[in-house]
ROMIKE-704698 format. One record per residue (C-alpha): x, y, z; residue in three letters. Coordinates in pm, whole numbers, plus 50000, padded with zeros to 5 digits. Layout:
BEGIN
XYZala;...
END
This chain:
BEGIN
093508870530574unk;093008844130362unk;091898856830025unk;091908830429756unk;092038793129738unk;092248769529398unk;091268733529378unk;092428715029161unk;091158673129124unk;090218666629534unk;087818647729572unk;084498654329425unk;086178694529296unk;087578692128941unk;088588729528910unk;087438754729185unk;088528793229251unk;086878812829552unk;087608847629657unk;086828856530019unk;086808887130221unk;086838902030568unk;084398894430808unk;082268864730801unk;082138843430536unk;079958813530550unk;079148783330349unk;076148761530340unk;074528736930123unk;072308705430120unk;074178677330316unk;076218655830132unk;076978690629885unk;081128688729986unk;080708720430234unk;083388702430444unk;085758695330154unk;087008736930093unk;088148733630483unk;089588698830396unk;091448712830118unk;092918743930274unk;093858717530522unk;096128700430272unk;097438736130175unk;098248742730509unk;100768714330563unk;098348688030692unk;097878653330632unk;096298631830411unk;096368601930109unk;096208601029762unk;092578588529821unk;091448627429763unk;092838627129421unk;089708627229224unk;089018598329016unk;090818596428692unk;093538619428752unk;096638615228871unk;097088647229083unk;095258672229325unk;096048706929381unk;095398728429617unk;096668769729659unk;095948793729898unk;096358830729897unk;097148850130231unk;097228889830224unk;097648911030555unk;097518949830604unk;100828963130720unk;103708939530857unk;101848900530792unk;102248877931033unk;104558854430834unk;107208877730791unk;109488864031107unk;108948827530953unk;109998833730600unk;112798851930716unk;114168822330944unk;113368799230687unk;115028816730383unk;111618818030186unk;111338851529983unk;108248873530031unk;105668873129765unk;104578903929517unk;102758930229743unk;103338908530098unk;101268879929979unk;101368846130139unk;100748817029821unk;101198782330009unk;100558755729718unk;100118718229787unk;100488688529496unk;099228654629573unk;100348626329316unk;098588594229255unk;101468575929371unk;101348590729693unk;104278617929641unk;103488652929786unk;105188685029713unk;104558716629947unk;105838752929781unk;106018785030040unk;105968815529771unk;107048789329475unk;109818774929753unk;110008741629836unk;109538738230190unk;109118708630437unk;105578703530565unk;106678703730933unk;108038740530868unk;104438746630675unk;102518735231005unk;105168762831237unk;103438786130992unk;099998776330962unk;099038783931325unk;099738820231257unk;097818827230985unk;094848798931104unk;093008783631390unk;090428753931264unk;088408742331478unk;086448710031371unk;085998671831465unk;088928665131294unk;091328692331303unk;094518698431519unk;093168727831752unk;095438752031883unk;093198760632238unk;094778725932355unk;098158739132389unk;099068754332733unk;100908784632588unk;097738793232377unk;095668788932662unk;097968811632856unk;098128838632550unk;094328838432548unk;094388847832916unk;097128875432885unk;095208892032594unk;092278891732831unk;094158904433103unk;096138930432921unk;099378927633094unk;101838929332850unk;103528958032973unk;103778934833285unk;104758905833050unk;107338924632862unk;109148932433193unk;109068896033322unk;110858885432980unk;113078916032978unk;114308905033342unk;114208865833251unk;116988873832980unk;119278896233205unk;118478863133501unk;119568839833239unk;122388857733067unk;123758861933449unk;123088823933509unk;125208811933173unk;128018838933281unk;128118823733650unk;128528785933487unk;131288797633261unk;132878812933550unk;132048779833766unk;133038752033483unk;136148734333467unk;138388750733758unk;141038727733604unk;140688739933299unk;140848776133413unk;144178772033525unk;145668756533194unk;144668781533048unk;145858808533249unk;149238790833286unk;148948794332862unk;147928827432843unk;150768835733150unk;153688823032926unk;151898841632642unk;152008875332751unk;155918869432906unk;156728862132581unk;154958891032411unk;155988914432663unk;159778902132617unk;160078904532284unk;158688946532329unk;157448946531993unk;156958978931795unk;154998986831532unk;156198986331188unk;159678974731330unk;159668945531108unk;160568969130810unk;162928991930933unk;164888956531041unk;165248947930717unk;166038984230571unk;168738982230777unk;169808948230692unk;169828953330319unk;171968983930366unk;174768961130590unk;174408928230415unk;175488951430090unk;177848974630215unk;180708975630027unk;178388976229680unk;176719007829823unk;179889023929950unk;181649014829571unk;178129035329396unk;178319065229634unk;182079069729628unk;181469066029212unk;179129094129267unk;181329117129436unk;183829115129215unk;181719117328875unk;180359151929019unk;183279168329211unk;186479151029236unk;187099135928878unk;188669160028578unk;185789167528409unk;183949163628696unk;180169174728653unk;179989204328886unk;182959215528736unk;181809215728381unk;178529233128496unk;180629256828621unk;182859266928299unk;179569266228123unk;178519293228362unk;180849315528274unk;180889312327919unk;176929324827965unk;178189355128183unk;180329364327918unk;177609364427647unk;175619383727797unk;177969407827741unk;176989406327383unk;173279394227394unk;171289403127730unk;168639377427606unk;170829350327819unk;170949367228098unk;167239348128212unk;169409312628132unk;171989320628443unk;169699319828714unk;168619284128674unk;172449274028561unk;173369288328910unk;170529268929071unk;171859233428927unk;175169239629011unk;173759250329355unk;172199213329398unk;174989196329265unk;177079208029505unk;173909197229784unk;174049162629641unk;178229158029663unk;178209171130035unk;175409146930093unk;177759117829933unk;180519128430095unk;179349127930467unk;177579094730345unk;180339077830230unk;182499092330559unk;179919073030813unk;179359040530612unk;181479014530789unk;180808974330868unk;179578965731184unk;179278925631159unk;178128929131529unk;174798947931420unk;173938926731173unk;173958895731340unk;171798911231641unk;169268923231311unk;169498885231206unk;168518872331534unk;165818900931582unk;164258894231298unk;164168853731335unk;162398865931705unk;159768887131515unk;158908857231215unk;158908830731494unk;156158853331701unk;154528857631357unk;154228821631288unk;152478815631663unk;150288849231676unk;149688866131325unk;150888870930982unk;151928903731069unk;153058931831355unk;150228945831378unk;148068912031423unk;150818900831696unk;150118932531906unk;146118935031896unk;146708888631983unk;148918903832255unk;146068933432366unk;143548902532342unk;145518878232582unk;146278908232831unk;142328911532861unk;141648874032908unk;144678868033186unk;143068899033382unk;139538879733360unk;140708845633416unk;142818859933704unk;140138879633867unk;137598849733825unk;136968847834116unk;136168884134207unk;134408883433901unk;132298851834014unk;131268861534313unk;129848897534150unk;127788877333919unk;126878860234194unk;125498890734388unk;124178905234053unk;122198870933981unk;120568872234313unk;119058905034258unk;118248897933930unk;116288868734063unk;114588886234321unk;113408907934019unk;112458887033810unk;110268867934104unk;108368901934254unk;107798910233874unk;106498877633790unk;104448876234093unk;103418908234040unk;101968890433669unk;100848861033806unk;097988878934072unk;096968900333725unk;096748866133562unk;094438849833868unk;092318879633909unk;091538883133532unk;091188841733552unk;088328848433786unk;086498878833560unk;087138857333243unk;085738823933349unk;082658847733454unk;082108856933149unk;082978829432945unk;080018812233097unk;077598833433044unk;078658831332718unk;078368793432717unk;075038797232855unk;073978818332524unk;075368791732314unk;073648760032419unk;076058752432670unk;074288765733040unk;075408734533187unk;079168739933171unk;081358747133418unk;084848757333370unk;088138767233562unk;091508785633502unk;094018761733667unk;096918773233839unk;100428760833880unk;103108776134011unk;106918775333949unk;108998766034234unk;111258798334368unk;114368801634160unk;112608789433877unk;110218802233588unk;110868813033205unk;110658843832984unk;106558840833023unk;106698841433422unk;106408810333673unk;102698803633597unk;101388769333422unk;097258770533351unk;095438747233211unk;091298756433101unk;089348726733252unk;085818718833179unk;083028699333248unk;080268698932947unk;077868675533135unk;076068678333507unk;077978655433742unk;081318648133541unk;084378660133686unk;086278693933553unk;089078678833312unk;091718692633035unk;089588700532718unk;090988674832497unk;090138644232682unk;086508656732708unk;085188681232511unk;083448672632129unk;084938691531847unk;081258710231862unk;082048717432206unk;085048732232137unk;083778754031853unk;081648770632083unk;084068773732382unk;086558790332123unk;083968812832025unk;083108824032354unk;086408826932453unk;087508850132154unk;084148869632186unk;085268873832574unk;088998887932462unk;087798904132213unk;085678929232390unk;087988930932697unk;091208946132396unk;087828964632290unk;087258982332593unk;090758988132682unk;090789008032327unk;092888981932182unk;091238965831863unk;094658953531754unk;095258944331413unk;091918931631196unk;092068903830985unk;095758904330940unk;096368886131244unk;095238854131187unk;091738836731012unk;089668815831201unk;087418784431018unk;084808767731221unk;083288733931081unk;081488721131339unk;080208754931562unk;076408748431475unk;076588714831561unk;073828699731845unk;072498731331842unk;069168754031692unk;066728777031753unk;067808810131973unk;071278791532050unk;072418795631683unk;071088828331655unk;073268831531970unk;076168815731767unk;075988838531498unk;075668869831666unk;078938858131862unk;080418845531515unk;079598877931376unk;081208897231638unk;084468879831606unk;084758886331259unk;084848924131320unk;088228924031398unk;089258891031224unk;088368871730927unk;085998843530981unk;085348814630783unk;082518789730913unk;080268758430751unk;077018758630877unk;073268740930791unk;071338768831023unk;069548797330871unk;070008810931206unk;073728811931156unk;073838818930796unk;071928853630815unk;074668871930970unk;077168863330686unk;079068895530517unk;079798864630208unk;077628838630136unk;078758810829933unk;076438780429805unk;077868750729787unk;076068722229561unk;077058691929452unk;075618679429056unk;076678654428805unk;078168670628492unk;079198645628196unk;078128615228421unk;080418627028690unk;079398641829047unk;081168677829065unk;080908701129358unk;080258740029287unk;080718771029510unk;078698802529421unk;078568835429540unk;075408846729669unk;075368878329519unk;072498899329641unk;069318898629894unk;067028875729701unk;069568847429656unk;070548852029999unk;066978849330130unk;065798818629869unk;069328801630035unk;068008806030429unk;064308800130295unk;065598764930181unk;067968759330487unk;064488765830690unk;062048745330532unk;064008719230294unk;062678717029927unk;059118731729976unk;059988773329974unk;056708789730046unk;056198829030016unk;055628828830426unk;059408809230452unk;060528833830213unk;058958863530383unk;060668852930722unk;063878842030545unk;064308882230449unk;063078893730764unk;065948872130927unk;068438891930714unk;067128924930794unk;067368919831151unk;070718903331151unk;072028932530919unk;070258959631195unk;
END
């Protein structure tokens, strides 16, 4: 919902706040007052484009910011996350536009500098305008088709065709890798062939590496170690004074004090228990000294082993471990790339049923689609009819996607066609319809989808979703056709915010916000005000003066306030 928009210096607006709200909020004003200009200016905000023209005389820069709030998760939230912009405070939206005399512009997502292409991506989901001048989003197909869906209510049926279109088109992109190269192919299983020989060869194990060289420090320094363990022998049981020996006499010379002085007695135990492991550690030297011998034989075949292992580590990992999960890795390829072709032709049988899926399911939401086409043309005319428009005629067109063909929205192609005037042939929208015309047909269309969700029990979101502006939806019409346009105008903007510029009474009655726009001259220069209409009697003197001009009699303002208590009933 758009909440908020500052101007700043465009055009004829020198400094300019206005707060709207949900439902319908409508501006009017004597012609010439700038009505247009607030819809021009959000314009600018929203990434559109323009010259430095609209800088207002004198000053060398135009601003415009816009304020977007939604209820739950906004509808911006996808695009700021693929676009790196961070969310504002409390979910808001803030898209601010600066216009420089010399032409420069600078757009800002949420204070971020963004490019104005990726602005426009996110304009059309928080907008629709729909004016003489403005880009309107009905002219693209997939709108068109969205519209129809939405009226249709298939998207269970919808979600299934694009669930099956992924699992057709992952299948399709597995069957080409399969399929590319055959050449190729074969390198590389020639590669990954010699590979796993090698790997397999070499019957790695883990942590292998270190017990190599363990054992190669030991032989490479054998005589040093057999030198320090002999040493050791001899200092603790061979040598005079050796030290179990000594431990020994001084274990006896305790026995015999205790003789004298049984507080010594607790000191033998633990005398005992060195001796004990002195004796442990000498047996140990002994039988290690007894089985260390060279063997020039083993170390060479250590040498060679280990210049096996740091060559494999230099082709396939830093380490053991990252050899063996390369070798794992290549096993798994060779058994894909050599049962290819079983694999192929699975993915073959597998793509065929997944096509024959995806076709009766897509079928299945293309009759929904032409049946619903039917009931919503229907009543799209009718609703036409009520807006000035009895003489159009209209059609759903239909194209289908050849058999093995289609995407993730199903094999249909429509296109709305119309024909505004008696005798003129039914043709795409944009090459024929006004930008009145296509106020109207937008309104009838969203009044049509809107009570079709409404009767299904499906309101959807409210003015989260997206804000819609109309500039132009009063225009070649009057009497009970823009009573007709309001009542429609008011029924949209139950369940979404509406903004619309209008110069009938008729129209302006149904407005939850009014806002009177006026244009004076303030210090000899022409400045353009918007005020709130804040209660019933400015509301009625406002559609008193839309109805009769300058001259507001009691009678005008009599049926001015009748007109608001029967739009409000």
């Amino acid at each position: 919902m758009l909440r908020e928009i500052h101007i700043q210096n465009y055009a004829v607006i020198d400094n300019l706040t206005v707060e709207f709200g949900q439902g319908l909020n409508l501006l009017s004003g004597e012609t010439g007052s700038g009505k247009s200009i607030l819809v021009d200016a959000l314009g600018l905000a929203l990434g559109g484009r323009t010259s430095a023209e609209v800088i207002r005389t004198g000053e060398d820069r135009a601003l415009v910011t816009a304020v977007f709030s939604a209820e739950g998760k906004p509808p911006w939230a996808d695009w700021l996350e693929e676009y790196g912009v961070a969310a504002g405070d409390d979910g808001e939206l803030i898209l601010r536009r600066e216009l420089q005399a010399g032409g420069r512009s600078r757009m800002l997502v949420n204070d971020q500098p963004v490019t104005l292409a990726a602005v426009r991506t996110l304009a059309r989901r928080v907008v629709e305008m729909h004016g003489q001048n403005e880009h309107v989003s009905l002219f693209a197909r997939d709108a068109q088709l969205g519209l129809l869906d939405q009226f249709a209510g298939v998207s269970a049926e919808l979600e299934t065709v694009r669930t099956l279109h992924t699992r057709r088109r992952e299948l399709e992109q597995e069957l080409d890798g399969l399929s590319h190269n055959e050449q190729e192919r074969l390198r590389t299983l020639d590669l990954l062939a010699f590979q796993v020989r090698e790997l397999e060869k070499a019957e790695l194990q883990p942590g292998e590496d270190a017990q190599l060289e363990e054992e190669r420090r030991i032989l490479s320094n054998l005589e040093k170690i057999r030198t320090a363990a002999a040493t050791a022998f001899v200092e603790l049981y061979e040598d005079e004074g050796a030290a179990i020996a000594r431990v020994a006499a001084a274990a006896r010379q305790l026995d015999e004090l205790r003789r004298y002085d049984a507080s010594v007695a607790s000191e033998i135990e633990p005398l005992a228990a060195a001796r004990a492991a002195l004796e442990d550690v000498a047996a140990f030297l002994r039988n290690y000294v007894g089985k260390l011998e060279a063997n020039p034989a083993r170390l060479e075949e250590i040498e060679d082993r280990l210049a096996l292992i740091d060559r494999l580590k230099r082709k396939y990992g830093t380490s053991l471990e990252d050899i063996l999960a390369y070798a794992a890795e290549v096993r798994q390829n060779l058994a894909s790339l050599e049962h290819a072709d079983e694999r192929r032709e699975a993915v073959r049988k597998d793509l065929a049923k997944a096509a024959a899926e995806y076709r009766k399911a897509a079928e299945t939401l293309s009759e929904k689609r032409r049946e619903a086409a039917r009931r919503m043309v229907k009543l799209v005319r009718e609703e036409l009819a009520q807006l000035g428009m009895e003489k159009t005629r209209m059609e759903i067109h239909f194209e289908r996607a050849a058999e093995g063909q289609g995407g993730a929205l199903g094999i249909d192609e429509i296109e709305f066609r119309i024909s505004p005037n008696v005798g003129e042939d039914l043709r795409p929208m944009e090459k024929i319809a006004s930008g009145g015309e296509i106020s109207r047909l937008m309104l009838a269309l969203k009044t049509v989808v809107g009570q079709a969700r409404v009767g299904r029990g499906s309101r959807g979101a409210r003015s989260a979703d997206v804000t819609f502006i109309f500039d132009e939806v009063d225009a070649g019409v009057g009497g009970r056709v823009a009573e007709s346009v309001g009542q429609r105008l008011k029924r949209l903007a139950r369940d979404a915010q509406v903004l619309c510029v209008t110069h009938l009474a008729q129209i302006a009655c149904f407005a939850d916000r009014h806002f009177y726009v006026e244009k004076s001259a303030r210090s000899n220069r022409t400045v353009t005000t918007i005020k709130p209409l804040a209660n019933e009697k400015e509301r009625a003197e406002e559609l008193a003066r839309m109805l009769s001009g300058s001259q507001i009699t009691d009678s005008v303002l009599k049926h001015a306030a009748s007109m608001l208590r029967q739009a409000a009933g």
